[in-house]
C-alpha positions in Angstrom: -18.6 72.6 -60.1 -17.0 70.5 -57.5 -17.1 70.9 -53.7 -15.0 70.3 -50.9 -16.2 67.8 -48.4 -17.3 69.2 -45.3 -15.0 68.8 -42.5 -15.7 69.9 -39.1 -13.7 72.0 -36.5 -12.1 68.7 -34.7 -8.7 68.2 -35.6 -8.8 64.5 -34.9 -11.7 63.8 -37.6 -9.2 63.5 -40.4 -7.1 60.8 -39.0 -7.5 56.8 -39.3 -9.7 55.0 -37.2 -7.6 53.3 -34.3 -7.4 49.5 -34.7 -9.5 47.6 -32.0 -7.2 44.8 -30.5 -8.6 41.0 -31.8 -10.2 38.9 -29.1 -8.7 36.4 -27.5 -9.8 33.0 -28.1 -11.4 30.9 -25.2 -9.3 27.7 -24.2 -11.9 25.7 -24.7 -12.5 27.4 -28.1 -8.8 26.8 -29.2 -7.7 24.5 -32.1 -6.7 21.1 -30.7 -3.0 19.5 -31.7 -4.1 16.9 -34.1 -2.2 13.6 -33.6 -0.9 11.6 -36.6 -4.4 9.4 -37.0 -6.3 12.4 -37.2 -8.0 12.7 -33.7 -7.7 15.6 -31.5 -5.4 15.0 -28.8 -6.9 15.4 -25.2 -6.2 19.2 -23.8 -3.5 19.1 -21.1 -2.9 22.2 -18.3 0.6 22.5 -17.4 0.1 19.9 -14.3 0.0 17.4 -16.6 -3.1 16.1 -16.2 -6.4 15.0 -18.6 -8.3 17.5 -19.0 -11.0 15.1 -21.4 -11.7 13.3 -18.5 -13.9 13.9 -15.7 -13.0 12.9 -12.4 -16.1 10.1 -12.5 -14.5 9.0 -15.6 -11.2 8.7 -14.0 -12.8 6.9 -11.0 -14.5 4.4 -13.8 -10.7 3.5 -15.2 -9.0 3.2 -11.8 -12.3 1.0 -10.7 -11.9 -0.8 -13.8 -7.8 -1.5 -13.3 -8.4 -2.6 -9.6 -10.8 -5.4 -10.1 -9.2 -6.4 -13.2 -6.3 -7.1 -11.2 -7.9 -8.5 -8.3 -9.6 -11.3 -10.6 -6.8 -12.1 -13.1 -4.2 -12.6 -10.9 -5.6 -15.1 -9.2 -6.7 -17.1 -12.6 -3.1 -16.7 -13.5 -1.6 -18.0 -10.5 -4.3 -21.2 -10.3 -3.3 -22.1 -14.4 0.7 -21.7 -13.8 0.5 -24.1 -10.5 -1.5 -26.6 -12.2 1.6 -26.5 -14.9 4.3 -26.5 -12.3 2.4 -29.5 -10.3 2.7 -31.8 -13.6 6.4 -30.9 -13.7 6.1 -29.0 -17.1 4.4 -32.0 -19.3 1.5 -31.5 -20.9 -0.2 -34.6 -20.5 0.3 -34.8 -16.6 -1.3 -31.2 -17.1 -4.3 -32.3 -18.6 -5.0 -35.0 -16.6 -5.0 -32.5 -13.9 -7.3 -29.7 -15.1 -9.5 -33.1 -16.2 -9.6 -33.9 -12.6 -8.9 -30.8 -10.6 -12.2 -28.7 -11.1 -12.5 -25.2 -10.7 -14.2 -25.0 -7.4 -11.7 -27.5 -5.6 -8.8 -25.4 -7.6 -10.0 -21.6 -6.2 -10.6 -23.4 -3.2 -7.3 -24.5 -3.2 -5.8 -21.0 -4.5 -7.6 -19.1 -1.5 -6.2 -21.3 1.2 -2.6 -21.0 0.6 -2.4 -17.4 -1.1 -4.9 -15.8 1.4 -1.9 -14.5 2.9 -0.4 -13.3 -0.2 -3.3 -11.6 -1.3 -4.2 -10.3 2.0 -0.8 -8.5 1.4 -0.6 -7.6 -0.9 -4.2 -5.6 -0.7 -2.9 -4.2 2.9 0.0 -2.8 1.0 -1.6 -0.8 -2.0 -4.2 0.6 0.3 -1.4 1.4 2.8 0.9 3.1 0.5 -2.3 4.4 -1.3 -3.8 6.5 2.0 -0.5 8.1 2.2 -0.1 8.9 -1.7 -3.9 10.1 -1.7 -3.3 12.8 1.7 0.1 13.7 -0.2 -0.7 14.0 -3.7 -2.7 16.2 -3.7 -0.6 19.1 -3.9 0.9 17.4 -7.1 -0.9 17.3 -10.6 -1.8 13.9 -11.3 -2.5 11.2 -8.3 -0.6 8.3 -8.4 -2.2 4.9 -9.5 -2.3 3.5 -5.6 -3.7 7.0 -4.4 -6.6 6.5 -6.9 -7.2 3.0 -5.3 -7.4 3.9 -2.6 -9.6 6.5 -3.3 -12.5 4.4 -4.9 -12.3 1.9 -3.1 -15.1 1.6 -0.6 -14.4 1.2 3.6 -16.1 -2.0 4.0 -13.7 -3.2 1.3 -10.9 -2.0 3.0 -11.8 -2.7 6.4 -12.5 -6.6 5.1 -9.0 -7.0 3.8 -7.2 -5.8 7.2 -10.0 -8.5 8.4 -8.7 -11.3 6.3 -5.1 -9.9 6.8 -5.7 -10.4 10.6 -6.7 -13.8 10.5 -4.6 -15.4 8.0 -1.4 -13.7 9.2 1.3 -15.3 10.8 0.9 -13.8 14.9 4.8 -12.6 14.7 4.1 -10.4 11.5 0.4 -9.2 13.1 1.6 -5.3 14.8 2.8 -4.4 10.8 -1.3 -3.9 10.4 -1.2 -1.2 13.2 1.0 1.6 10.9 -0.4 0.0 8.0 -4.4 1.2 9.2 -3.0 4.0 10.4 -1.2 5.0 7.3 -4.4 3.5 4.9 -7.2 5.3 7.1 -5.0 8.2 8.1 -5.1 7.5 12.0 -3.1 10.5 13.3 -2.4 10.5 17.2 -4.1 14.1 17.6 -7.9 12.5 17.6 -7.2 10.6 20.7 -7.1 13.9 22.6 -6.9 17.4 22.1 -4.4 18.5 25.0 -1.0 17.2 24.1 -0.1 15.8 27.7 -3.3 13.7 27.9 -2.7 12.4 24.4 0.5 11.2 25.3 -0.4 9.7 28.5 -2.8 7.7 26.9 -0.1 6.4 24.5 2.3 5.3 26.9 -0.7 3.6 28.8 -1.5 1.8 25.4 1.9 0.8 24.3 2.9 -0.2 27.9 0.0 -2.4 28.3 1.0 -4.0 24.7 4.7 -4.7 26.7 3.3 -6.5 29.3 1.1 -8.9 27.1 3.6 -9.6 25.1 6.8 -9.7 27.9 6.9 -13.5 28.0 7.5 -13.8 24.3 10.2 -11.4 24.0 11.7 -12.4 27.3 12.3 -16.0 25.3 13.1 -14.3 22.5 16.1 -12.4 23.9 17.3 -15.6 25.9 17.2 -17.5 22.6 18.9 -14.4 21.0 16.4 -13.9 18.3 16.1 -10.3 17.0 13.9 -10.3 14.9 11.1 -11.4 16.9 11.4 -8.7 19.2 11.9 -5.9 16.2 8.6 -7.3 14.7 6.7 -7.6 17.8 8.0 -3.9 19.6 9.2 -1.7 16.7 5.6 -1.3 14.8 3.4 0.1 17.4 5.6 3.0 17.5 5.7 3.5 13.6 2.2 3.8 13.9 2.2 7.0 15.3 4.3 8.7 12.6 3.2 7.2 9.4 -0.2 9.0 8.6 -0.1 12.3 7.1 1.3 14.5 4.2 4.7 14.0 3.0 6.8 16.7 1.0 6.6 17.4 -2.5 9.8 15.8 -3.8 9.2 12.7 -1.4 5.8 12.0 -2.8 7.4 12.2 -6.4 10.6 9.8 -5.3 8.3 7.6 -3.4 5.3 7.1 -5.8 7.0 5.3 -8.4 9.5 3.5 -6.1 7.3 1.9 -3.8 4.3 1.0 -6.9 7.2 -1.0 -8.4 8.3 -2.4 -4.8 4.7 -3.7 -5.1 5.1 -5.2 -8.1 8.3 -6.6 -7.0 7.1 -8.1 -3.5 3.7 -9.7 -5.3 6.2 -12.0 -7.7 9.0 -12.8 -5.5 6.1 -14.1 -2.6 3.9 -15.3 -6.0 6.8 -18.2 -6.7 6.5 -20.1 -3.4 2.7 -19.8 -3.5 2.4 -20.9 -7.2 4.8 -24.1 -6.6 2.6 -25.1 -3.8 1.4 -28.7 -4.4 -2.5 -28.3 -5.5 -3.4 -31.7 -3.8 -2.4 -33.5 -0.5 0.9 -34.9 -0.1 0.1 -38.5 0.9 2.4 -41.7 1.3 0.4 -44.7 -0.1 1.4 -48.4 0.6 0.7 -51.0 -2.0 1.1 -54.5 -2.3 0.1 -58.3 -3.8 -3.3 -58.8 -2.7 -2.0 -62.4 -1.6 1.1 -60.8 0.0 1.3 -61.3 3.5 5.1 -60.3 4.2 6.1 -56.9 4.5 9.3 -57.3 2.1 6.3 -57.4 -0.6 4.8 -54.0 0.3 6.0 -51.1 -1.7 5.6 -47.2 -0.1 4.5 -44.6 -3.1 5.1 -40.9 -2.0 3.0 -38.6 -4.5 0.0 -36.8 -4.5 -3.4 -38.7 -5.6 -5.6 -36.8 -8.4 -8.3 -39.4 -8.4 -9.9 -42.9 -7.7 -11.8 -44.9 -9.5 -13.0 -48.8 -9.5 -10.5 -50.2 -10.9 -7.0 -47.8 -10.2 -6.3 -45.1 -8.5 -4.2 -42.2 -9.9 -0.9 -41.2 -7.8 1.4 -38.2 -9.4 4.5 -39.4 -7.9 7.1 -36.4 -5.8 9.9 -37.0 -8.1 7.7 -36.9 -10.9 5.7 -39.1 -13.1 2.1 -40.7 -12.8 1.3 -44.6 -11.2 -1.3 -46.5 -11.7 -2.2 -48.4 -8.9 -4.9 -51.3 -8.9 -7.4 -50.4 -6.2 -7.2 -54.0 -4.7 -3.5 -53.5 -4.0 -3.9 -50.2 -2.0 -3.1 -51.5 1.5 -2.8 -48.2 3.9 -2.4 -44.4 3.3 -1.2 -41.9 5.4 -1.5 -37.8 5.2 2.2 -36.2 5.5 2.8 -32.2 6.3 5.3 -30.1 3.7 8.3 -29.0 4.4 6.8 -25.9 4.8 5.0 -26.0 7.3 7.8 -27.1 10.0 8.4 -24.1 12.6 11.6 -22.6 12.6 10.9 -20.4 16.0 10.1 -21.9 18.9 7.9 -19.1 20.6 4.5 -18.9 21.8 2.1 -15.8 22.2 -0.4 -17.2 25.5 -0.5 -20.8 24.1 -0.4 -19.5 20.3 2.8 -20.5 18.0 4.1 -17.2 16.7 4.0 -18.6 12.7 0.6 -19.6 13.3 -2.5 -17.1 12.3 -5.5 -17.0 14.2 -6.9 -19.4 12.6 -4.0 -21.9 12.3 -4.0 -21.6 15.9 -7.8 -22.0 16.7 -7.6 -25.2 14.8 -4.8 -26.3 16.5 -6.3 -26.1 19.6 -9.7 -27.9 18.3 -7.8 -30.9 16.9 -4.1 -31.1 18.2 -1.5 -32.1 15.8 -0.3 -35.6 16.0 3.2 -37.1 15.8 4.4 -37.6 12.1 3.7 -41.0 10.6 7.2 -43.0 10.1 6.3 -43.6 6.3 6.3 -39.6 5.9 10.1 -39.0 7.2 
């Protein structure tokens, strides 16, 4: 005899269970895309950005990057200008990077693309210090913001140094919006009150004027702009250039002015890497019984090295001589083309395309006339 199962006086008791909803799965607990090789793809959030990597691991890459470039680009520069100097043939080049050593050739690098890469240095961490205060509100900094960023002060503050002394004077005020812009110099830390902070730039920038009125009095009589845009127009830029920008200018400008970079490092890069490694020099040979100077001949080149018996002359046009050593009669150091002013302006006894230390050197040991052999 069967029974009926007991039931109880709720009317609910007979009806299925409700179903509980599933848990939702944890980001981090998610199933990663896998990518065509079989490796988990790094997660992204919507910004865009990695999250894999930690920000000390993102410092580590960007660290990595900067100094990479800072070393190789040099290295390049110093190989392609010993290849231009031997006029493209590879014998002239070896003799070169036989003679040339490394020392004498970084040595050499340093003193005529100090200025480039002075520059080039003020520039990234320029344009870095405002990407870094205005990319922040966007998902991934750019590459100059992070830079910027790891680089330390002393590091920045020694290439504004070298920028300062190897600068031409006339291009020297660009450095004041450029600190400002790298270091974020913003007029309100002068003063609190408005009125007194503005006093205190008109004091400033008057007081830069009157220094510099002589110059841009001659200037004006000569009728050269430019001068008197470089010297008076950057001062003022100075006071707008630190700060954020807006969204959609940080995202135009980012990859514009990275490229601009790019662009301004190779077009000043050509001039610097056709620069003559060694001394341009006129030498005068002749018969060592020769007493006329009909028998003389003048050999304008550049000499890679001396020995007992010839000394080694890569000739301007091209080509190497051989001299004898006991047919060398007189040489004579001649200046580049290069280095002939084209203003004729003066900053308190200071030419205007010389840098501090151009100048200082002029002033220790005065330049003399140009030798007749070198015209």
């Amino acid at each position: 005899m069967s029974t009926a199962p007991a039931t109880s006086g709720d009317p609910d008791a007979d009806r299925p269970a409700a179903r509980l909803p599933r848990p939702a799965v944890p980001l981090a607990d998610a199933p990663q895309p896998v990518s065509a090789t079989g490796s988990k793809a790094p997660a992204t959030t919507s910004a865009g950005t990695d999250v894999g990597l930690d920000p000390a691991e993102r410092r580590a890459r960007a660290s990595q990057s900067f100094w990479t470039a800072v070393v190789g680009v040099p290295a390049i520069f110093s190989v392609l200008r010993l290849g231009i100097e031997a006029g493209g043939e590879l014998q002239t080049t070896l003799l070169l990077v036989a003679n040339v050593g490394p020392v004498n050739l970084l040595a050499g690098f340093l003193t005529t693309a100090a200025r480039l890469l002075s520059t080039v240095l003020v520039a990234v961490f320029a344009l870095g210090g405002v990407l870094a205060a205005s990319g922040r509100q966007l998902g991934r900094q750019p590459l100059f913001a992070r830079w910027a960023e790891i680089m330390p002060s002393w590091f920045v503050a020694a290439s504004f140094l070298m920028a300062l002394v190897t600068w031409p004077l006339l291009y020297l005020p660009l450095l004041l919006p450029a600190m400002a812009a790298a270091f974020q110099l913003r007029p309100e830390r002068l003063h609190e009150h408005p009125v007194v902070r503005a006093l205190i730039v008109v004091v400033v920038y008057a007081g830069y004027l009157w220094l510099l009125a002589p110059t841009l009095g001659e200037a004006w009589q000569q009728g050269e702009m430019l001068p008197i845009a470089l010297l008076a127009v950057p001062p003022t830029l100075a006071l707008f250039v630190a700060g954020p920008l807006p969204r959609m200018v940080v995202r135009a400008l980012a990859p514009m002015t990275q490229l601009a970079v790019l662009m301004m490092l190779v077009w000043a890069a050509l001039p610097v890497i056709s620069t003559p490694v060694l001394p341009l020099t006129v030498t005068t040979v002749g018969e060592p019984d020769a007493t006329s100077a009909v028998a003389t001949e003048e050999i304008r080149g550049h000499v890679v090295t001396t020995d007992d018996v010839n000394m080694v002359i890569l000739q301007e046009r091209g080509g190497v001589r051989y001299v004898p050593v006991d047919q060398v009669r007189g040489q004579v150091l001649c200046p580049s083309e290069e280095e002939l002013p084209r203003y004729q302006l003066r900053i308190h006894d200071f030419h205007v395309e010389d840098s501090l230390l151009e100048g200082l050197g002029r002033r220790v040991r005065p330049v003399h006339r140009v030798d007749a052999a070198c015209r």
